[in-house]
C-alpha positions in Angstrom: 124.4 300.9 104.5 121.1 300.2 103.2 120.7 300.2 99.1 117.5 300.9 97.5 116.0 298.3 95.0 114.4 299.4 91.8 112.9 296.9 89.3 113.5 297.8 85.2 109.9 296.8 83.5 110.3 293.7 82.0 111.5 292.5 85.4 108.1 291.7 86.2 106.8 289.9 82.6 109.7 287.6 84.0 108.3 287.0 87.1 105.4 286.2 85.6 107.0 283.1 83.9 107.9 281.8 86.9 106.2 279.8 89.3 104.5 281.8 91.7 107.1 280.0 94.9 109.9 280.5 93.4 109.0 284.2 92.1 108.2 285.0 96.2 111.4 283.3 97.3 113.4 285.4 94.7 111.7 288.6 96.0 112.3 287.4 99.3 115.7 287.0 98.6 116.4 290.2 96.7 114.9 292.4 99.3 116.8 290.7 102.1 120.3 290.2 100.7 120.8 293.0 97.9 119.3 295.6 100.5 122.0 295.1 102.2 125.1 293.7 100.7 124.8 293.6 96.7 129.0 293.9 96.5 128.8 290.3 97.9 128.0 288.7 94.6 130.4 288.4 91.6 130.6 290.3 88.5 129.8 289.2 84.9 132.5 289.3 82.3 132.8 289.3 78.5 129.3 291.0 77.3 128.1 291.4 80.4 130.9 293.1 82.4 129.6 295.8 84.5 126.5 294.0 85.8 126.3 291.1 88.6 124.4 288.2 89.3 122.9 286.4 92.5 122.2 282.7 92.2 119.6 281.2 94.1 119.2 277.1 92.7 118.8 277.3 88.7 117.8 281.1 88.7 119.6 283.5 88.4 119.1 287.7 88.7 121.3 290.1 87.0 121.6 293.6 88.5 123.9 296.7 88.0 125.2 298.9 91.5 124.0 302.1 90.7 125.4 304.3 93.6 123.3 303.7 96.4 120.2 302.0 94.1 120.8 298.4 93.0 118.8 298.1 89.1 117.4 294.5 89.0 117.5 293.9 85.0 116.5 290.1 84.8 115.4 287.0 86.5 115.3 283.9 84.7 116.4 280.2 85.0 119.7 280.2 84.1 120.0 278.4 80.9 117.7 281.5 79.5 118.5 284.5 81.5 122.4 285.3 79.6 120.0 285.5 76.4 
């Protein structure tokens, strides 16, 4: 089953911070592995429960399963993105 991605606003003022090869890898990534299987990838707890992250290296992005959309919230080097 194929989920649709959807990008929340700010999504993109944090690609922007980024370096443009690791922003295209991360969107690489995203549209491959999410697409397809977003259950994969483990849930957040304490302030963040409900919502999930995928690592790739130091960044991380949060998303939420929204029936058959996946909400990409954040993407951010991890020592940042829980902030």
């Amino acid at each position: 089953m194929a989920y649709n991605i959807q990008y929340k606003r700010s999504v993109a003022k944090d690609l922007a911070r980024l370096d443009k090869a690791a922003a295209r890898q991360l969107l690489a990534k995203i549209e491959k592995e999410l697409a397809t299987r977003p259950g994969r990838f483990p849930a957040l707890v304490g302030p963040f429960a409900g919502l999930r992250k995928m690592r790739m290296g130091d960044y991380r992005v949060i998303f939420t399963l929204l029936d058959k959309e996946v909400l990409v919230l954040r993407i951010g080097n991890r020592r940042d993105v829980y902030k």
